[in-house]
Every structure is written in structure tokens, then in C-alpha cells.
MIKE-196880 format. One line per 8 residues: for each residue z, x, y of C-alpha. Coordinates in nm, 3 decimals, padded with zeros to 5 digits. Each point is the difference from the previous one (the first is absolute). Layout:
<pts>
Z/X/Y | ...
</pts>
This chain:
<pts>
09.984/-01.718/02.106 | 00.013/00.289/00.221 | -00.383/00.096/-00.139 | -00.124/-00.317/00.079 | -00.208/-00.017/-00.337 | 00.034/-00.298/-00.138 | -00.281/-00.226/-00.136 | 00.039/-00.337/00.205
-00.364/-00.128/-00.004 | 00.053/-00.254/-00.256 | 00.253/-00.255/00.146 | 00.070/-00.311/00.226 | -00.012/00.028/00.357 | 00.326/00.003/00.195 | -00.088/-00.183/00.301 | 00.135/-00.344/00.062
-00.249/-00.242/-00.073 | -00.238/00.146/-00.168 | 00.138/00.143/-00.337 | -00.392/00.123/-00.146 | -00.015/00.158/-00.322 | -00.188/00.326/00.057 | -00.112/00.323/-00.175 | 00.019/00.158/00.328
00.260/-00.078/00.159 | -00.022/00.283/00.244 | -00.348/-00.106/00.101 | 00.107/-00.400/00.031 | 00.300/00.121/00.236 | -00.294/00.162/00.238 | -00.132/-00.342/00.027 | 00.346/-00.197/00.178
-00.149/00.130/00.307 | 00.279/-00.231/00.184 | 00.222/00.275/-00.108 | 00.073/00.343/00.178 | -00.020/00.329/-00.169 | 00.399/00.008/-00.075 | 00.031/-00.341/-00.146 | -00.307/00.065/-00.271
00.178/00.346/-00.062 | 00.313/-00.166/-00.046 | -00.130/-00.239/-00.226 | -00.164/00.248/-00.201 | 00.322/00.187/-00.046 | 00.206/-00.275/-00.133 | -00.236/-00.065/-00.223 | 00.008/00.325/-00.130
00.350/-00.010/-00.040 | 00.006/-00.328/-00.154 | -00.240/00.200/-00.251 | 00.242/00.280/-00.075 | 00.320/-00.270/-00.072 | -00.230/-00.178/-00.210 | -00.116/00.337/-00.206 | 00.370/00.134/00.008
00.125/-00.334/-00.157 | -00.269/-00.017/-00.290 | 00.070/00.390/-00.050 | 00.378/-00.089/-00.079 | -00.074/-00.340/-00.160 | -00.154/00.178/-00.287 | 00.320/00.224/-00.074 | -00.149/00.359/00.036
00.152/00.299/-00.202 | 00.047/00.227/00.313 | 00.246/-00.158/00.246 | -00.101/-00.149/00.305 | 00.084/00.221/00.299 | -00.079/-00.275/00.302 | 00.179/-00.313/00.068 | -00.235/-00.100/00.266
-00.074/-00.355/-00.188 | 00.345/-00.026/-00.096 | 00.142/00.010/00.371 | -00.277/-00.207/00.130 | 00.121/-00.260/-00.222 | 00.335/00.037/00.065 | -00.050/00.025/00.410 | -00.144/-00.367/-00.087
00.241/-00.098/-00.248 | 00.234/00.061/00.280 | -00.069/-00.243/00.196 | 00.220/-00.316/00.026 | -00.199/-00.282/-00.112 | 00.085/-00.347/00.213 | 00.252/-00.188/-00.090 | -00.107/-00.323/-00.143
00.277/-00.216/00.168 | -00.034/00.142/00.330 | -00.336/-00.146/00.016 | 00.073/-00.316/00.205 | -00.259/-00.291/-00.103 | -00.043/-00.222/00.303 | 00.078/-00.401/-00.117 | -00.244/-00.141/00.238
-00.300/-00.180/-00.211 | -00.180/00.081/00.240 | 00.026/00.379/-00.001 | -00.047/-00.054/-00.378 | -00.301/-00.176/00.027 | -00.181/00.290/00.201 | 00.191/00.264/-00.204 | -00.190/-00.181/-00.325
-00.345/-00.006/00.216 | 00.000/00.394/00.069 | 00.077/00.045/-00.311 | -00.294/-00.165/-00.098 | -00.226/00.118/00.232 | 00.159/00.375/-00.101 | -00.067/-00.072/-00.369 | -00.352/-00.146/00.095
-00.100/00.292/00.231 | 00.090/00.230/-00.292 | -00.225/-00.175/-00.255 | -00.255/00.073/00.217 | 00.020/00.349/00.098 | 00.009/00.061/-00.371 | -00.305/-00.192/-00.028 | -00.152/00.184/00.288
00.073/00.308/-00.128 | -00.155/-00.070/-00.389 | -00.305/-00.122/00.196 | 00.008/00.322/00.203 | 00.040/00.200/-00.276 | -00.260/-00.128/-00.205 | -00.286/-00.019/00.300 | 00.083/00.351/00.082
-00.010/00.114/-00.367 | -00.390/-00.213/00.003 | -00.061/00.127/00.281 | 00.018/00.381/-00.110 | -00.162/-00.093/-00.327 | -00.324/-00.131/00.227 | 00.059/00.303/00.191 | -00.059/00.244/-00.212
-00.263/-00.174/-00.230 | -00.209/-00.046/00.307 | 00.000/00.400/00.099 | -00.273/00.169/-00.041 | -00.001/00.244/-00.230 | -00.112/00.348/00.157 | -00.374/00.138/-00.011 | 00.163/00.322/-00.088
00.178/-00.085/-00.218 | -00.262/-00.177/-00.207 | -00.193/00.294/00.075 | 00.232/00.234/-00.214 | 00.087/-00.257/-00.251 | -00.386/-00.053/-00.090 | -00.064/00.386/00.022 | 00.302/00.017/-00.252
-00.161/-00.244/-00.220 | -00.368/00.163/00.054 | 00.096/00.306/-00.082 | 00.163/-00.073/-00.361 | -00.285/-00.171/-00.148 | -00.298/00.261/00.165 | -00.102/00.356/-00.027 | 00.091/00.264/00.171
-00.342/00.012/00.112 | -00.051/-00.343/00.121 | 00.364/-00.029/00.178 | -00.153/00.120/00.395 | -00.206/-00.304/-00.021 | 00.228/-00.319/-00.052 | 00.239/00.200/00.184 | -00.217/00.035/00.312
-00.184/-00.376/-00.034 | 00.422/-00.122/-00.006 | 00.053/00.209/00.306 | -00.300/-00.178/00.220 | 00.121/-00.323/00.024 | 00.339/00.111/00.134 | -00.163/00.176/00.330 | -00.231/-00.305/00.029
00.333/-00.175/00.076 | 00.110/00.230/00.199 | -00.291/00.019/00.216 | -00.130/-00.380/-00.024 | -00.079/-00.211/00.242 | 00.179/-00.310/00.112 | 00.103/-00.183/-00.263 | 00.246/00.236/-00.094
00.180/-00.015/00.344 | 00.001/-00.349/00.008 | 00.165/-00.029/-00.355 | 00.277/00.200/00.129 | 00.341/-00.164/00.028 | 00.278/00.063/00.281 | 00.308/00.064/-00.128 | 00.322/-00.052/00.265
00.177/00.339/00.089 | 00.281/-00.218/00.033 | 00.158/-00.261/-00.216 | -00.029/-00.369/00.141 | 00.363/-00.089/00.039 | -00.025/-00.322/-00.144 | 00.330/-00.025/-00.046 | 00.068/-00.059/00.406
00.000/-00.379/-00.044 | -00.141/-00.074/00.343 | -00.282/00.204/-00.060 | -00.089/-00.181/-00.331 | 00.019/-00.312/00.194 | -00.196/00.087/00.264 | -00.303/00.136/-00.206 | -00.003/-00.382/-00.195
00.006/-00.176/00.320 | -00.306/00.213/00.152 | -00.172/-00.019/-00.356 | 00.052/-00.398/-00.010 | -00.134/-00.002/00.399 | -00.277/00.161/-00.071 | -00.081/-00.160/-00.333 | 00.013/-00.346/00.101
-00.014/-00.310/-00.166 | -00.215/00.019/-00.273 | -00.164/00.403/00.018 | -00.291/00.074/-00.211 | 00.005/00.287/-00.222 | -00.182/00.279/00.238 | 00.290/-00.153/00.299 | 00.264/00.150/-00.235
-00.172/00.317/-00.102 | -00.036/00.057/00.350 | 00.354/-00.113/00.122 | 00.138/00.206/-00.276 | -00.161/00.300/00.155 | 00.103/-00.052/00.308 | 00.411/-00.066/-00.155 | -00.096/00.352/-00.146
-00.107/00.170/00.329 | 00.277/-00.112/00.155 | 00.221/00.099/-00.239 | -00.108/00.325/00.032 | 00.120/00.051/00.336 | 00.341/-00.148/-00.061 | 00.100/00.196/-00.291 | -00.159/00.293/00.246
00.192/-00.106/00.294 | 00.343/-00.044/-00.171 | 00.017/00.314/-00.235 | 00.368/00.138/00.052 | 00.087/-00.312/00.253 | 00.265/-00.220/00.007 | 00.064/-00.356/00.138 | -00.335/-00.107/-00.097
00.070/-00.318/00.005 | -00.013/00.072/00.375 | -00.313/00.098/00.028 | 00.091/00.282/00.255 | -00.112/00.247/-00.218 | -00.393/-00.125/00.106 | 00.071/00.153/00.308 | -00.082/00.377/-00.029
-00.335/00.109/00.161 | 00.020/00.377/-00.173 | 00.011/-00.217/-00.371 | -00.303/-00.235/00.077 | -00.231/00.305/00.061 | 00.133/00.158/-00.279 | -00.097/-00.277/-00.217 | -00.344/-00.042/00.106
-00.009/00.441/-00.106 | 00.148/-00.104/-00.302 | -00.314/-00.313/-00.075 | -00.243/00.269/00.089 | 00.126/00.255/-00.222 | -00.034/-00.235/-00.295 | -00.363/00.032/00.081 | -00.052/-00.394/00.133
-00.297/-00.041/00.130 | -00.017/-00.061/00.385 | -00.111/-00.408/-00.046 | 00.346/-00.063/-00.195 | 00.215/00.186/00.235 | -00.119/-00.237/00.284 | 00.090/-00.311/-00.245 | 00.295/00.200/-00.057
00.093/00.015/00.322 | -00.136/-00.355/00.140 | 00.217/-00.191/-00.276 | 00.301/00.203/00.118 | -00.061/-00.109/00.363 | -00.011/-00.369/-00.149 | 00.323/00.039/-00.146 | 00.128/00.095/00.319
-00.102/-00.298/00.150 | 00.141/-00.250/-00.263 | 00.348/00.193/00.092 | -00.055/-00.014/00.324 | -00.075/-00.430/00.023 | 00.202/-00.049/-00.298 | 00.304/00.243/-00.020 | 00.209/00.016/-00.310
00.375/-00.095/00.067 | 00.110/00.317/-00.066 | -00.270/00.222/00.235 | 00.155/00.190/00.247 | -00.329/00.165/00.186 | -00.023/-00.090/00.379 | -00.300/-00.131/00.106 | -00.101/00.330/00.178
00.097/00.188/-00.335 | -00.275/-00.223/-00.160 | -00.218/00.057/00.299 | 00.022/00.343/-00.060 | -00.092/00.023/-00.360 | -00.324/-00.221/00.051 | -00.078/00.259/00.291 | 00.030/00.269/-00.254
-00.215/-00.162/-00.239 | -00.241/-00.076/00.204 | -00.055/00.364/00.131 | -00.042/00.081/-00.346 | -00.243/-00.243/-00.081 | -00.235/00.160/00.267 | -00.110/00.286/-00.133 | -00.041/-00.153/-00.341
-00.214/-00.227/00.120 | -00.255/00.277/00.125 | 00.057/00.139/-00.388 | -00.091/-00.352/-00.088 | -00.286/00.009/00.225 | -00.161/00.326/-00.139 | 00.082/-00.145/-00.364 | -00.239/-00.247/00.013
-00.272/00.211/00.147 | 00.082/00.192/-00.337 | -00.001/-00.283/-00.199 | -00.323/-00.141/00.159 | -00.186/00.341/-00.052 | 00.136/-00.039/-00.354 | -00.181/-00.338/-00.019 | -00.373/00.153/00.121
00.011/00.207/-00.367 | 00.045/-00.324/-00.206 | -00.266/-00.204/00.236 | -00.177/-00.223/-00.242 | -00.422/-00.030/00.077 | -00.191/-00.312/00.073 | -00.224/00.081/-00.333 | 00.332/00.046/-00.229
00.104/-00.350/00.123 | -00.305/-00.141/-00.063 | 00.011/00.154/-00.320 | 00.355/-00.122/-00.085 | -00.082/-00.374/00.095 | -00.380/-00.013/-00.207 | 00.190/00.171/-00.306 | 00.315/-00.211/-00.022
-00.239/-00.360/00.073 | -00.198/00.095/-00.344 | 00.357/00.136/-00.171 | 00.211/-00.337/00.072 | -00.225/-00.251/-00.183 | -00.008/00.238/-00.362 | 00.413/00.034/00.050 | 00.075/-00.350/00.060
-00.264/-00.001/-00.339 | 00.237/00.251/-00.201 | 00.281/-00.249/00.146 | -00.116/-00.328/-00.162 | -00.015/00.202/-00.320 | 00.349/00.079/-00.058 | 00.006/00.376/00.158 | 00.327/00.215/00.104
00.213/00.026/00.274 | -00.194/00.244/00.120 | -00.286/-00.196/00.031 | 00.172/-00.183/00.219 | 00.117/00.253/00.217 | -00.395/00.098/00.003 | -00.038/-00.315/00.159 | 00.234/00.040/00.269
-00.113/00.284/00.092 | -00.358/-00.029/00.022 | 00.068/-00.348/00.193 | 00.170/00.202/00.240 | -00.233/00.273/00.077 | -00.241/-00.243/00.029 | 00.158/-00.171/00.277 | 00.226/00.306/00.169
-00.422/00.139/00.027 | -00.085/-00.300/00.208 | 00.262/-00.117/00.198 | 00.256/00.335/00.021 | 00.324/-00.244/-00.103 | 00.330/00.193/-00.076 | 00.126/00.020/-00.315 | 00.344/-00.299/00.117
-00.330/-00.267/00.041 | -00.089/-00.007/-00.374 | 00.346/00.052/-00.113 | 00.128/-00.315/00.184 | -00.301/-00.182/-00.073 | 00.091/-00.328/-00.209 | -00.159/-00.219/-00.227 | 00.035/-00.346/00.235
-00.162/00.226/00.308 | -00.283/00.046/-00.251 | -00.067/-00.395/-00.130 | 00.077/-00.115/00.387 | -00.328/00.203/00.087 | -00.196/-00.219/-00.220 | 00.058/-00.291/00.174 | -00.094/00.164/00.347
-00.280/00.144/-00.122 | -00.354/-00.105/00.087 | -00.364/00.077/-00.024 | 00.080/00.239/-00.293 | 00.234/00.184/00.244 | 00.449/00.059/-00.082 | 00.226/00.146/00.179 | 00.341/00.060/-00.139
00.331/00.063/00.289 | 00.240/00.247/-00.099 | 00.297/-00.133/00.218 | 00.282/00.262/-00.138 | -00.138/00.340/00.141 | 00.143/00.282/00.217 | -00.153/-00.091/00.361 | -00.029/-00.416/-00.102
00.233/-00.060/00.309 | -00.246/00.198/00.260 | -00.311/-00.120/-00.198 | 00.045/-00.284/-00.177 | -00.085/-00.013/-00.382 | -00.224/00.282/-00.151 | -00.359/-00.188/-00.101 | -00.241/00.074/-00.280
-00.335/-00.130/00.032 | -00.141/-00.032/-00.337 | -00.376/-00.173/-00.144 | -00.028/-00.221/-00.278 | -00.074/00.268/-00.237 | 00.302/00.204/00.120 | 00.262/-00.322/00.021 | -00.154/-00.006/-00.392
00.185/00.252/-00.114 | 00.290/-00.098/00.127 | 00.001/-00.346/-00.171 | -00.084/00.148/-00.339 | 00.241/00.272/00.015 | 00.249/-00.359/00.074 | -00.074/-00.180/-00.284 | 00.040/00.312/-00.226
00.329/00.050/00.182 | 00.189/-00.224/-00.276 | -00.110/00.270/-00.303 | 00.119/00.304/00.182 | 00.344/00.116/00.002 | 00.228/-00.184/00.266 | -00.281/-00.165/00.069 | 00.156/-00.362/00.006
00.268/-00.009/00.235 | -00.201/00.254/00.233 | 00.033/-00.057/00.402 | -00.190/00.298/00.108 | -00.368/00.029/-00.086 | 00.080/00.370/-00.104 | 00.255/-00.062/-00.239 | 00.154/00.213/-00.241
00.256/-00.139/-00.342 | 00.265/00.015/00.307 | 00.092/-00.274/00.241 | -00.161/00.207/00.305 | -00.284/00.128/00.144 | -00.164/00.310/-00.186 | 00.117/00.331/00.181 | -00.264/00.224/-00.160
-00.326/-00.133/00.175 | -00.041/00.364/00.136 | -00.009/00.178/-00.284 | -00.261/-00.237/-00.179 | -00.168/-00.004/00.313 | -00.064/00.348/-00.055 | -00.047/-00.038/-00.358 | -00.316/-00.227/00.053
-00.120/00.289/00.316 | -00.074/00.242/-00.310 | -00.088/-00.217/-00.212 | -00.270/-00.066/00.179 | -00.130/00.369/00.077 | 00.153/00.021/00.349 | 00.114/00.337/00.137 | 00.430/00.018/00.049
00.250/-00.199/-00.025 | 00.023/-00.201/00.363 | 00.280/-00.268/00.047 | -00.036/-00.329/00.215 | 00.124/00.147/00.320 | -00.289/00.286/-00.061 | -00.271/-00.275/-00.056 | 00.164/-00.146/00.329
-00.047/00.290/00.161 | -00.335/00.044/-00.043 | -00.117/-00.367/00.031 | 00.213/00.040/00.339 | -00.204/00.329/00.124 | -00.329/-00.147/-00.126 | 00.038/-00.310/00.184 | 00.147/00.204/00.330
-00.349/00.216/-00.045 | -00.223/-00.316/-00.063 | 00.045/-00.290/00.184 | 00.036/-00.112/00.346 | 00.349/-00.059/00.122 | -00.042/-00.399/-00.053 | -00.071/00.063/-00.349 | 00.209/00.258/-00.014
00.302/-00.228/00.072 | -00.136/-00.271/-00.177 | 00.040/00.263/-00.300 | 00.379/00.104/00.083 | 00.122/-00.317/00.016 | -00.180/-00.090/-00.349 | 00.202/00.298/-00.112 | 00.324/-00.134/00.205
00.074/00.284/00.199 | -00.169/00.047/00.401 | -00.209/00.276/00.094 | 00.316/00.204/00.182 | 00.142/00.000/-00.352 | -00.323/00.083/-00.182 | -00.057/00.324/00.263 | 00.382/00.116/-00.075
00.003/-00.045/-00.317 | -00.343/-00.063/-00.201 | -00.254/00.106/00.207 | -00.050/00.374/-00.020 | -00.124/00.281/00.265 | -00.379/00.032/00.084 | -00.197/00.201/-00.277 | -00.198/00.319/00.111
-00.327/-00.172/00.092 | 00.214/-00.282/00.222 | 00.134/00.266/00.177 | -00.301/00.151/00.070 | -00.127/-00.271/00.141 | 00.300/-00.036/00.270 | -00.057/00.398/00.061 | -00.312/-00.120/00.114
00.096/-00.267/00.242 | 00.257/00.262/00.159 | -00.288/00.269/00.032 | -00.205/-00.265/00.164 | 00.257/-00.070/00.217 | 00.007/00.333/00.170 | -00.387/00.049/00.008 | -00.254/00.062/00.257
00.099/00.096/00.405 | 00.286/-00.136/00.218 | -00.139/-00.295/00.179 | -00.109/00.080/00.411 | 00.213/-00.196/00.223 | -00.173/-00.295/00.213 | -00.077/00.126/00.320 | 00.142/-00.295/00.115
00.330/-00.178/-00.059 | 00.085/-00.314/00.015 | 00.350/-00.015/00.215 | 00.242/-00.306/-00.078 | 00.126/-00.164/00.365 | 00.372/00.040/00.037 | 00.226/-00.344/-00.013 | 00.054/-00.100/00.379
00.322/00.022/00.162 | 00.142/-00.299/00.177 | 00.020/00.062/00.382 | -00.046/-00.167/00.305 | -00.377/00.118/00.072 | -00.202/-00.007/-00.280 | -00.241/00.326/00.063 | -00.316/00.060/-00.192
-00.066/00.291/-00.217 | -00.342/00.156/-00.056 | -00.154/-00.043/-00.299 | 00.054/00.310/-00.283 | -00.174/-00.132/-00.290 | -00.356/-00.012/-00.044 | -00.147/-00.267/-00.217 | -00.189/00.205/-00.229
00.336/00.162/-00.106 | 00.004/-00.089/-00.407 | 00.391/-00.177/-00.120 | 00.035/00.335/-00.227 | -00.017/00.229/00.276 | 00.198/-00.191/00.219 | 00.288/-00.056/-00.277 | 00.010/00.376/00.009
00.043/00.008/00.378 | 00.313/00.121/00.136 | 00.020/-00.280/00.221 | -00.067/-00.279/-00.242 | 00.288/-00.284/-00.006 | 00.250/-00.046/-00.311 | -00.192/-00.303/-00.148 | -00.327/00.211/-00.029
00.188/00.288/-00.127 | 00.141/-00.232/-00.270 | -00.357/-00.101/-00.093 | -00.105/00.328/-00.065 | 00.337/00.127/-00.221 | -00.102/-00.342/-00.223 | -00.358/00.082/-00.037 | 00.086/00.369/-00.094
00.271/-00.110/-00.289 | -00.280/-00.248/-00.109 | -00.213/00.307/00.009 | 00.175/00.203/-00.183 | 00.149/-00.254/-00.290 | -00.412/-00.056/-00.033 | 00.007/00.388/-00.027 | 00.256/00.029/-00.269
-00.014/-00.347/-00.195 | -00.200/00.129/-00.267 | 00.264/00.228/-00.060 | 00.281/-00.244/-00.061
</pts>
């Protein structure tokens, strides 16, 4: 014992209340973060020694030929052996029924409260033991490692002289991952430094109230991807915040300035990008203020304690905004690389109009599922080509929006509203307007619908042999782009882009609205987001008007000046002023005038910012 050395990992926790079956138990005492240092050693000790009794009483159960020297399990026994037990008839029973009665209803409520901790803890048992399962199935398996298993593999079943080159073409794609682009980063999980300690009651309860808050009443499925994030985040910052703390239940351990910047080091160093440390840190500052109007019973931060904190964030959350700021210049610039021409969309929209007609052919025929997905596809490049729609306004598009436009229709003209869209509440439902050869296509593909594969019971016009909408319109979106000769692989938001740009470049700004609003988004949000940064020719041209500008001589002064009377003061005797203004004095020159009055100098600052917005509106 003196050694310490004894294997405890496999065991049952000691703390009251919880009584986990771990294979660490060394690890699962780290987690009572309600206890101090001492207590969790303490606890670790006994059970240690518990360990050693245990061992020392099997070792002497089975009757070894050398003699046992200790007596350590022996004495232990006896020490409790020792003690008195209770006499039975000094136990006094009260007589009073009704002491009985509520004697009998503990006991009941004991017995009941035990059933279900042992249920609790089977459940808990099993979910964790799922739960690692999942875990470690859903891991991915190491580039580098595959890399050495395949070289392995290569190398048994080739020639000496032909094992540099599957070794070398194995070795590419591992630095391509290492030196990829995007997609990469944002496939990258953040694990907790910390443990959530979930088993702080409070806590638990407070995270399913916020959850429920911000779910609502009936959530749709992205409202609880994207409250579960934010339960994550947040999260995050608590197990952060109440590493080696106790109390928590208090919620004083929030309160430590020196801890909150340390976290937002800690995000960074887990290579987040600047855009989901500010969500990071804005859902933190929203959990503040649900404490703050709705405190739990048990929080014991001030009000200038939580005043404090949301100061601290806040600081925080200006610099990372400036990151976030130069982030989406990135990101734009990104954008100009994958711009899409006006001829390729052209091309896109004259190639998918003669492809739809021979698929929804191949259809009638009895084809493949992948015919299908042909279909969807081309139907969608077709229409992201014309009209720029994300990728959420076909998914959500349903079959009654589609028969409801034949009844509005007229003069060989359809238009089909998408109500269920991302900006429906700022714009209203998403509209496709559609010709009678067009609104064709979408009736035969209809009454083919009951031959094809979920088919029947179908609410979505893209339907798949599942219930919902179909998930994978980008990739078949894609699909049909080469199939149809086109140069890379765009998405919907590129084709948005570009349809954005083109129409910034194109039309007049009454069009040009017209167009956003078709798309459902403003003209702010198209220049932020969609519309990209003038090309080298545009900017050019503005070179130009800047030159221009500055060209030819200063003007000569007028010789002379128009000079503005003063106001007259109120006095007894009016007196007469000569006149200082001659009347062939121009209103420019005597706007410039040192004595001109306020109103005309006001008149001259508006006509010089409607001067220069004139000057530099072609560059917005």
C-alpha cells in the first residue's frame, strides 16, 4: 500500500450518488469537479485499499501452501465484527397510526426511489456503452496509417522494381490533405478540453430549459441542428469555465476574467475559423442573458458579476469581428476564381432544355434510379441558370405548390410559390416562372411519379423512397454540369454568385432590384455576399474617372465675389449698410465666400456630397 501500485481502473465509483461502473476509475474521479483535490485522493485511496482486502481474502480463501504472513483482511473484519450491532428491543416502535402510516409511505417512496436509480443506472450504462461503440466506429481512420497499411500490402504482391511507384502515388494524397483547401477545415470537429459535468444537476437542467426556449413549439429540423450547435458552443465554455471548480451549481465559478480569455486561446488553438468564434462567442453572451432575466434558483452571481462577464465578452468579440471582417474579403476573393460566365450559363440552360424531354423519355420506359436522379439534376441546372435559386427552394418545393400553379396560370404562363425557404419571412415565398413547355415537364414527370420508387405517398416534388425531401440535389446538380460538357464542378451558391455579379454588371439599379428580390435576397445582401469585386477592365474604367478628376489647371478665381449681407441686429435705430455684393457675383462663388450665411453654406456641403456620390456610384 505504501507503493501505491495497485490497479483500480476497473471498479465502481465511490461517491455518493453516483456509483458508475468504470474502467477508469482514476479518470471518472477527475470528472466530480464538485470535489477538492483531497476528497478525490481520498476516495481513490480507499478504494485501493478496499482492493488489497479483497485480493488478501481470495489469496487465503484458496488455502495456499506457504503461510500467510499478513492479517490485514483478517483484522479489518474483526475491527467490524467488533462492533455492537443494535439491540433489537431497544428499538422503540412508536404506536401512533399515524407515525405508521408515514413510516409505511417513506418506505415506499425509499423502495421506489431505489428501483429507479437502478433503472437509471442500466440505462446509463448501456447509452454510455452505445455511445463509445458510435464513437469509435465513427473515427476516422488515419491517412497515415492507411498510407503504411496499403504500402504494406503494395509491396508483397509487386517487384522490387515497381515498389517507388505505388509507394509514392499512396504518399500524394496524404499531403493533398494536409495542404487542402477548405473543406478539410470545415470537417474538423472540436473536441472539449474539459469534460461537461453533466452530472451537476442544475446545469443539466438549465441546458434543457434554454434548448426547449429556443426550440419552440413545433421546430423544424434545420431549428434543431442549429439549436443543438448552439447547446454545444455553450457547452464548451462551461466545461471550460468550471475545470477544477467547485459549487457549480452556483455558478460563481463564471466569474473569472483570466479563464474567459483563456478559453477564447484555447478555440483558436483548435484552429476555428474566425466566423465560428464570433458564433461562439455571441451564443455565450445569449446565455448570459437568459441567466440574467431568468436566474436558476440556485445562481448565486450578482448582477454586476453578470455585468462583468458580458463586458468581457464583448471586448472579445471586437477584435474577432475585424477577423470576421477580413474573412469575408478572403472568402469573396475566393468566389472571383469560381465566377461562372454569361456564355457557360447560356450554355447550361440550352443543353439541359434539349436533355429533359429524352430523360423524362428513358423515364416512361422503365429506366433506373439513376435516371431519375438525371432528371433532377438537369431540372435544376436548368432553372438555378435562369433564376440563381438556392439549393433549400427546390428541396422544399412540394407537389401541391406545383398543381396550385396550374390553376393560376394563364396565357400559357405558371408560376409555382415556394413558401418554405430560408428568407420567406423577409421576402415572401420564392417564385418560379415557368412556360407551357417548361410546366410540361413537370406534369409528366407527375404522372410517372406512381412507377418510381416512393413515388406514391411523395409530398415533395423531389422525392426520394424516404418520407422527405431529397438531400442530394447538389451532387446531381453537378452530375448533369458534366454531363453536359461544362467546365468544373460549381454548386448553387456559385451559380448564385455569378447570376448575382452579372446582374450587378448589367442592369440598371431598378432592374437590378427587381432581380434580387426574384432571387429573395436585397441588393445590400447581394454586394456582401454574392456580388463580387470589380474585374480588371471595371477598374480601369473608375481609374479613369479619378484621373479625370484631377485634370487640366486650377480654376482662376472671379474677380468678383459675391458677399452674403449679415443678419440685422435688433436695435433702436435701424442704420443702413452699403451694399457688398455685386449682382453679377455667380451662387458658387459666393457659397465659397467667407462671409456667406449658414443656410448657403449648407447648400453647397449638399451639392458637393451629391457630387461626389455621382463621382463614386459607379463604383458601388
Amino acid at each position: 500500500m505504501s507503493s501505491g501500485r495497485i490497479n483500480v481502473r476497473k471498479g465502481t465509483c465511490p461517491v455518493a450518488g453516483c456509483k458508475k461502473e468504470t474502467s477508469r476509475l482514476d479518470r471518472h474521479l477527475m470528472t466530480h469537479t464538485e470535489l477538492n483535490k483531497t476528497v478525490r485522493r481520498n476516495a481513490l485511496e480507499a478504494c485501493k485499499r478496499q482492493k488489497i482486502l479483497g485480493d488478501l481474502a481470495s489469496l487465503r480463501a484458496s488455502n495456499p501452501e506457504e503461510p500467510m504472513v499478513s492479517t490485514l483482511d483478517i483484522d479489518e473484519a474483526q475491527d467490524v465484527s467488533d462492533v455492537p450491532p443494535v439491540p433489537e428491543e431497544e428499538v422503540e416502535e412508536c404506536s401512533n397510526p399515524g407515525c405508521k402510516a408515514q413510516k409505511k409511505k417513506l418506505q415506499d417512496e425509499v423502495a421506489d426511489l431505489s428501483k429507479q436509480i437502478d433503472t437509471l443506472t442500466e440505462a446509463l450504462r448501456d447509452v454510455s456503452r452505445k455511445y463509445r461503440l458510435l464513437r469509435k466506429r465513427s473515427l476516422p481512420t488515419p491517412s497515415g496509417q492507411v498510407a503504411r497499411v496499403t504500402r504494406t500490402l503494395l509491396s508483397a504482391i509487386s517487384s522490387p522494381e515497381e515498389k517507388e511507384g505505388p509507394e509514392q502515388s499512396v504518399a500524394e494524397p496524404e499531403e493533398q490533405e494536409e495542404e487542402g483547401p477548405g473543406p478539410s477545415k470545415k470537417t474538423r470537429t472540436t473536441t472539449m478540453a474539459h469534460p461537461f459535468p453533466d452530472h451537476v444537476p442544475a446545469l443539466n437542467q438549465l441546458m434543457e430549459e434554454i434548448q426547449g426556449h429556443w426550440e419552440g413549439v413545433d421546430p423544424t429540423p434545420k431549428l434543431r441542428n442549429n439549436v443543438s450547435s448552439k447547446v454545444f458552443r455553450i457547452k464548451n465554455f462551461l466545461a471550460h469555465m468550471s475545470a477544477g471548480q467547485t459549487n457549480l451549481a452556483s455558478f460563481v465559478f463564471l466569474d473569472n476574467r483570466a479563464k474567459i480569455r483563456s478559453w477564447l486561446s484555447f478555440l483558436r488553438q483548435c484552429q476555428i475559423s474566425e466566423p465560428t468564434i464570433h458564433h461562439y462567442l455571441k451564443n455565450v453572451l445569449q446565455f448570459l442573458q437568459y441567466i440574467k432575466e431568468t436566474p436558476p434558483p440556485t445562481c448565486r452571481l450578482s448582477r454586476v458579476a453578470l455585468i462583468g462577464i458580458r463586458r468581457e465578452l464583448q471586448n472579445l468579440m471586437r477584435p474577432v469581428r475585424r477577423s470576421v471582417a477580413v474573412h469575408e474579403v478572403a472568402v469573396k476573393q475566393a468566389k472571383e476564381g469560381r465566377l461562372i460566365p454569361k456564355a457557360t450559363l447560356r450554355a447550361c440552360r440550352e443543353a439541359a432544355k434539349k436533355k429533359i424531354p429524352e430523360i423524362l423519355d428513358l423515364l416512361e420506359s422503365g429506366a433506373e434510379r439513376k435516371t431519375q436522379w438525371s432528371f433532377y439534376g438537369h431540372l435544376t441546372a436548368y432553372w438555378a441558370s435562369i433564376y440563381g435559386h438556392r439549393c433549400g427552394v427546390f428541396q422544399n418545393l412540394t407537389i401541391q405548390e406545383v398543381e396550385d400553379a396550374h390553376k393560376t396560370g394563364s396565357e400559357g404562363h405558371f408560376v409555382i410559390n415556394i413558401s418554405a425557404h430560408k428568407t420567406n419571412q423577409a421576402f415572401g415565398a420564392a417564385q418560379l416562372a415557368l412556360d407551357k413547355e417548361e410546366y410540361g415537364w413537370l406534369e409528366k414527370f407527375l404522372s410517372l411519379r406512381s412507377t418510381l420508387l416512393g413515388g406514391k405517398d411523395a409530398t415533395y416534388f423531389f422525392f426520394t423512397s424516404k418520407a422527405g425531401s431529397c438531400k442530394n440535389l447538389n451532387q446531381y446538380f453537378q452530375e448533369a454540369w458534366a454531363s453536359m460538357g461544362l467546365q468544373g464542378t460549381p454548386t448553387f451558391t456559385d451559380v448564385r454568385t455569378s447570376i448575382a455579379t452579372h446582374a450587378k454588371n448589367t442592369h440598371c439599379p431598378d432592374d437590378r432590384r427587381k432581380v434580387a428580390q426574384f432571387m429573395c435576397h436585397d441588393t445590400a445582401t447581394a454586394d456582401r455576399f454574392y456580388a463580387l469585386n470589380l474585374n480588371a477592365k471595371q477598374a480601369a474604367e473608375h481609374r479613369r474617372l479619378f484621373e479625370t478628376a484631377v485634370a487640366g489647371d486650377e480654376a482662376e478665381p472671379a474677380e468678383s465675389t459675391k458677399q452674403a449681407t449679415r443678419p440685422k441686429r435688433k436695435s433702436a435705430t435701424p442704420q443702413k449698410r452699403p451694399a457688398l455684393t455685386s449682382p453679377s457675383a455667380s451662387p458658387s462663388t459666393s457659397a465659397s465666400s467667407p462671409h456667406a450665411s449658414p443656410s448657403q453654406e449648407l447648400e453647397v456641403k449638399e451639392s458637393t456630397s451629391v457630387s461626389i456620390a455621382n463621382l463614386f456610384s459607379g463604383i458601388d
